[in-house]
C-alpha positions in Angstrom: 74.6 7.9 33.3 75.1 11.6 31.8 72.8 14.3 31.1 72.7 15.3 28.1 71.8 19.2 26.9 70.4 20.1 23.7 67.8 22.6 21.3 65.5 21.5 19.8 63.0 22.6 17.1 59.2 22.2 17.4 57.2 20.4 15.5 53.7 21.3 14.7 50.7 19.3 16.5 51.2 15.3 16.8 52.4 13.6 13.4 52.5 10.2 15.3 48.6 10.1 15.8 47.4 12.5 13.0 50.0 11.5 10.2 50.9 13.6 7.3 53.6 15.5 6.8 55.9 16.5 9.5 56.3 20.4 9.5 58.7 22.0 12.0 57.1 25.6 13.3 59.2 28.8 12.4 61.7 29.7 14.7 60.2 27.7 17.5 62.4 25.7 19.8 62.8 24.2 23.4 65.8 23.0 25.3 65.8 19.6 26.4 68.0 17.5 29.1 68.2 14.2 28.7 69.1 12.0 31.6 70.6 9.2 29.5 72.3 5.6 30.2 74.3 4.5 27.0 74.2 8.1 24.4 72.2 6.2 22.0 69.2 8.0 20.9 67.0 5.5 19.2 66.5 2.8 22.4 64.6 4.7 25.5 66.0 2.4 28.1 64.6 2.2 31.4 65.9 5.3 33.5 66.2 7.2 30.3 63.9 10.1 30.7 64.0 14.0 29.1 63.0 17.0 30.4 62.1 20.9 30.0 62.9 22.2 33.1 66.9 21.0 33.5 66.2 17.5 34.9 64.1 18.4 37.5 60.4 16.8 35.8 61.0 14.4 34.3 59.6 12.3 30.9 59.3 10.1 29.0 60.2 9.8 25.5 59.1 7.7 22.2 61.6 7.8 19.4 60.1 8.2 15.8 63.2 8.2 13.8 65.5 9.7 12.0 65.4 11.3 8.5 67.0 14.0 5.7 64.5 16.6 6.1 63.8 18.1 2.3 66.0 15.0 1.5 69.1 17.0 2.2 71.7 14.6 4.2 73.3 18.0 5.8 69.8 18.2 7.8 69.4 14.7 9.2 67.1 15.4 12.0 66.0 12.8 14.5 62.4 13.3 16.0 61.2 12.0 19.4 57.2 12.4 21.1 57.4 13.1 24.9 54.9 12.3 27.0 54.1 15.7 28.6 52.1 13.7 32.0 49.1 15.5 31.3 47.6 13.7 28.0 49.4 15.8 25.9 52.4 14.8 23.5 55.3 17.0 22.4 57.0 16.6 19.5 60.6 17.8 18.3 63.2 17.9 16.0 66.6 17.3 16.6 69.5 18.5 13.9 71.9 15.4 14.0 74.6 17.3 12.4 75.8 18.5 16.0 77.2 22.1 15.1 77.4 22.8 18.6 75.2 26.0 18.5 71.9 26.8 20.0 70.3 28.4 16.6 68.1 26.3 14.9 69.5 24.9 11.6 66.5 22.7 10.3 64.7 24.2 7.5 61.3 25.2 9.1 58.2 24.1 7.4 57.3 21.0 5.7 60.2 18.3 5.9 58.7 16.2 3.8 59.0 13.1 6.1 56.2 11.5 7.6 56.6 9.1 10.5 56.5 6.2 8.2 59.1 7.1 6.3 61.6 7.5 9.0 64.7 5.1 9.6 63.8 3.6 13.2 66.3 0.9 12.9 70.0 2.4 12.6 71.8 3.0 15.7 71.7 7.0 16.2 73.7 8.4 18.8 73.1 11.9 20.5 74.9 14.7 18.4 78.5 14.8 19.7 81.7 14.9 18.8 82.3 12.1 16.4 86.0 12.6 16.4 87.8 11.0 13.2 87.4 11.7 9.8 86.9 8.5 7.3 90.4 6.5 6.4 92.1 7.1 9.8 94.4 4.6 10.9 93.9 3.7 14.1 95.9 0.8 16.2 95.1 -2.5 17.3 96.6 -5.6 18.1 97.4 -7.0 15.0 98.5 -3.1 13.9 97.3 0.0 12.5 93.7 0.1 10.6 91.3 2.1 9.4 88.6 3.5 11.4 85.9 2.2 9.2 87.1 -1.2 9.3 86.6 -1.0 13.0 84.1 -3.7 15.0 82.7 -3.8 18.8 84.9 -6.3 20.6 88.2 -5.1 18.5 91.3 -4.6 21.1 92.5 -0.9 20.5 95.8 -0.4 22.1 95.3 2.7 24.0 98.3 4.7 26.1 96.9 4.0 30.0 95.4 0.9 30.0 96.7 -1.1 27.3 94.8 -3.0 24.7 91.1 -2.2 25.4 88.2 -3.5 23.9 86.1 -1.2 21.6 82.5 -1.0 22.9 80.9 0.7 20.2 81.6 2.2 16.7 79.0 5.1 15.5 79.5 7.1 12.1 78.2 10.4 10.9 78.5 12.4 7.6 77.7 16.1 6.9 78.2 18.7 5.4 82.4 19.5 5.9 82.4 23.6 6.5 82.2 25.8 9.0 81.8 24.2 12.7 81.8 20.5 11.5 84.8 21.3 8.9 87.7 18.7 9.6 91.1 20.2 11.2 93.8 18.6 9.0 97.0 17.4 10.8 99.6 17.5 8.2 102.2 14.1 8.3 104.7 14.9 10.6 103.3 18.1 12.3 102.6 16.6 15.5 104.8 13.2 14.8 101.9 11.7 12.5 103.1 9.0 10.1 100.1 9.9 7.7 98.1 13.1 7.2 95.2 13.2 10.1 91.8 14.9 9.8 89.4 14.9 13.1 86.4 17.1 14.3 87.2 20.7 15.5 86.7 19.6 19.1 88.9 16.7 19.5 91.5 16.6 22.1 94.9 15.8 20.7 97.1 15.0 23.3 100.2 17.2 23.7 103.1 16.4 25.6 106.7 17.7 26.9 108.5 20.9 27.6 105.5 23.2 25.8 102.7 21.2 27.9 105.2 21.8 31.4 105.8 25.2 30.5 102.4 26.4 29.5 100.5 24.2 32.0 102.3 22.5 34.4 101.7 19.2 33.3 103.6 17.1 31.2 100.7 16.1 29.3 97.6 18.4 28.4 94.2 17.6 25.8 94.2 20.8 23.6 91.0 20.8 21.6 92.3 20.4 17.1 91.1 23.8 16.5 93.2 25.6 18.7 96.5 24.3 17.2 95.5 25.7 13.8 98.9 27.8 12.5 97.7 28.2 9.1 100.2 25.5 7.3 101.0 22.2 8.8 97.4 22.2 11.1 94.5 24.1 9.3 90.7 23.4 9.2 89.8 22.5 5.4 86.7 22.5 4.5 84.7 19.6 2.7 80.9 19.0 0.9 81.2 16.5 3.3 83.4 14.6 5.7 82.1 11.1 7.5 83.0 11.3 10.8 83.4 8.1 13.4 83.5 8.1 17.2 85.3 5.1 19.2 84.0 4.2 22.9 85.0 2.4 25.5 84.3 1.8 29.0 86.1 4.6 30.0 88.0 7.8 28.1 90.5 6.5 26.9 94.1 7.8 24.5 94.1 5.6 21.4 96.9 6.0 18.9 96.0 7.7 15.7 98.5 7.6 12.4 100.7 6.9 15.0 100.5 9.6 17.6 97.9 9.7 20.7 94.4 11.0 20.2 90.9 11.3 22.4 88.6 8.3 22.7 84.8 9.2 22.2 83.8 11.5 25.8 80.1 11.3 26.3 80.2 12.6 29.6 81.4 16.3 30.8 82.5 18.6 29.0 82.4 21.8 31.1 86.1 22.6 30.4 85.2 23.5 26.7 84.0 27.3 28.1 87.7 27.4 28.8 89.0 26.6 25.4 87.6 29.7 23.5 84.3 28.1 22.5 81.4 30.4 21.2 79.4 31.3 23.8 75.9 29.2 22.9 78.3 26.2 22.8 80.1 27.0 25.9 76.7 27.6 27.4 75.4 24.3 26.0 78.4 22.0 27.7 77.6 24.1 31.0 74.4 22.3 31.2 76.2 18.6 30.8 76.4 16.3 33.9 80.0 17.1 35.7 82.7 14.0 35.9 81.3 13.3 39.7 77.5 13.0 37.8 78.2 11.1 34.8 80.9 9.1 36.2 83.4 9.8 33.8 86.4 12.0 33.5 88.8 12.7 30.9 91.9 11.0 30.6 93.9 14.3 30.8 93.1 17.3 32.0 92.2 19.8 29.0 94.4 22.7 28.8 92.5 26.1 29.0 92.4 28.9 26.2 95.2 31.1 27.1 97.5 28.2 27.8 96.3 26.5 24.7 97.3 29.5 22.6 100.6 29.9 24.0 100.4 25.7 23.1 99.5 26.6 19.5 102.4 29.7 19.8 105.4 27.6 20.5 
C-alpha cells in the first residue's frame, strides 16, 4: 500500500447529480493523498480511501472517468466525487499528463465533457513516471522485444532476480516538451545496442569506477536527466511521445536495448529532492509513503545531485 500525493483542480458544484457540462473553477485547487493498494485510479478498492488533510481523515472516493478536456489529448484529466462524510460531495480534476508540478495545467472553465461522456472502462493509473518511450526493446525470454508488444504474465529477465513475470503494462501519450519531453540515449552512449528514449525521471543504472568514485557504490540509479551532456544524451522534444511503465512485484532492473534500466516504482520517492528536482516536485515526492510505509524500496540506491553531476561530468 503507498500514499499517493497529488493537486488537484476544482470542479464547480456536483456534475454527477446535476449533469451538464463539467467546468473546472479558475485557479482553484486542493491537495489530495491517496492511500492506495494497486496505483490504479479507475477501481476504488476496499482500503483505498483519499484525503485533504495528509491521510489523517479519511474518504471515500467514486471515479467518473477520464477524458481530453476541450478534446485536447495533452489535457487528459481524470475526475473523481469524494464523499466529504457530511452529505456533501467534492469533485476534482486530475491532469493525467503527470508533469510533476503543483500548478494547475487544465484549462479552467468548461471542459466540454459531461459525466456521460467520460471513458470509465480503460485502465488509468495514477500520474507517474511511465518510464519508456514507444518502440523500446526490452528483454524476455525468448529475447529482446518491444515494449508495446508487452503482456501481463510475460517473463522479463531482470538483473537481481532473474526472469520475472510482468504484472502489469500501462501506457500514456502527451504532449513530448518540456517536463514530459523524452531524454534520448544515443546507441552506444551508455553501451545501448539501439538509440533509447525514456521519461526525464527514470533511473538508469550506472555502474563501475565513476559510480565507486563518486558514491561509493559500485552501482548507483541516476535519474535520465541528469546525464544530459548535450550530444550523445539530450532531452528532445516531441508533439508527442507514448510512454509505457513495466511493474512487477517488486522494483526491479530490466534490460533495455541491451543495458539495465528501472522497473515502474510506485512507492517512495523521497530521494528525488536529492537529484535537483524543482522544488514543487521535490515537495510533492516528500509527501509519498517512505520504503518502510509502502513496502517497497528501490533496487539501488539513487545517487544524489552533486554526485550525480560529477556522474554526468566524467
Amino acid at each position: 500500500m503507498a500514499n499517493i500525493t497529488l493537486t488537484a483542480q476544482n470542479v464547480n458544484g456536483d456534475p454527477f447529480v446535476a449533469g451538464g457540462t463539467i467546468n473546472i473553477v479558475n485557479n482553484s485547487t486542493s491537495v489530495l493523498t491517496f492511500v492506495d493498494v494497486d496505483t490504479q485510479l479507475n477501481d476504488p478498492l476496499s482500503g483505498e480511501y483519499v484525503s485533504f488533510d495528509g491521510g489523517l481523515t479519511l474518504l471515500s472516493y467514486q471515479y467518473l472517468g477520464v477524458g481530453n478536456v476541450r478534446g485536447d489529448p495533452g489535457q487528459k484529466a481524470s475526475f473523481i466525487r469524494i464523499d466529504m462524510g457530511d452529505g456533501t460531495f467534492k469533485t476534482v480534476a486530475l491532469d493525467m499528463n503527470a508533469d510533476f508540478d503543483d500548478l494547475p495545467d487544465l484549462q479552467n472553465g468548461n471542459t466540454q465533457l459531461t459525466t456521460d461522456t467520460l471513458d470509465t472502462t480503460t485502465t488509468n493509473w495514477f500520474p507517474g513516471f511511465a518510464c519508456f518511450a514507444a518502440g523500446t526493446f526490452i528483454e524476455i525470454e525468448s529475447g529482446p522485444i518491444p515494449v508495446e508488444t508487452l503482456r501481463p504474465g510475460d517473463m522479463v529477465r531482470t538483473l537481481d532476480n532473474g526472469f520475472q513475470p510482468l504484472v502489469q503494462l500501462a501506457q500514456t501519450t502527451v504532449r513530448g516538451d518540456g517536463a514530459l519531453a523524452p531524454v534520448l540515449f544515443a546507441a552506444g552512449a551508455l553501451g545501448n545496442f539501439r538509440d533509447l528514449y525514456v521519461s526525464q525521471q527514470h533511473r538508469m543504472l550506472i555502474t563501475g569506477w565513476q559510480a565507486e568514485l563518486a558514491c561509493g557504490e559500485s552501482e548507483v540509479f541516476v535519474p535520465a536527466r541528469l546525464l544530459v551532456n548535450g550530444d550523445t544524451i539530450r532531452i528532445v522534444p516531441r508533439h508527442k511521445v507514448t510512454y509505457y511503465h513495466l511493474l512487477f512485484a517488486r522494483h526491479e532492473i530490466v534490460f533495455s536495448e541491451g543495458i539495465p534500466t528501472e522497473s515502474y516504482f510506485p512507492g517512495a520517492f523521497e530521494e528525488i529532492e536529492e537529484t535537483g528536482a524543482d522544488n514543487a516536485e521535490a515537495a510533492l515526492f516528500r509527501d509519498l509513503a517512505t520504503p518502510a510505509e509502502s513496502g517497497w524500496q528501490t533496487a539501488r540506491r539513487v545517487a544524489r545531485l552533486a554526485e550525480a553531476q560529477f556522474l554526468s561530468a566524467a
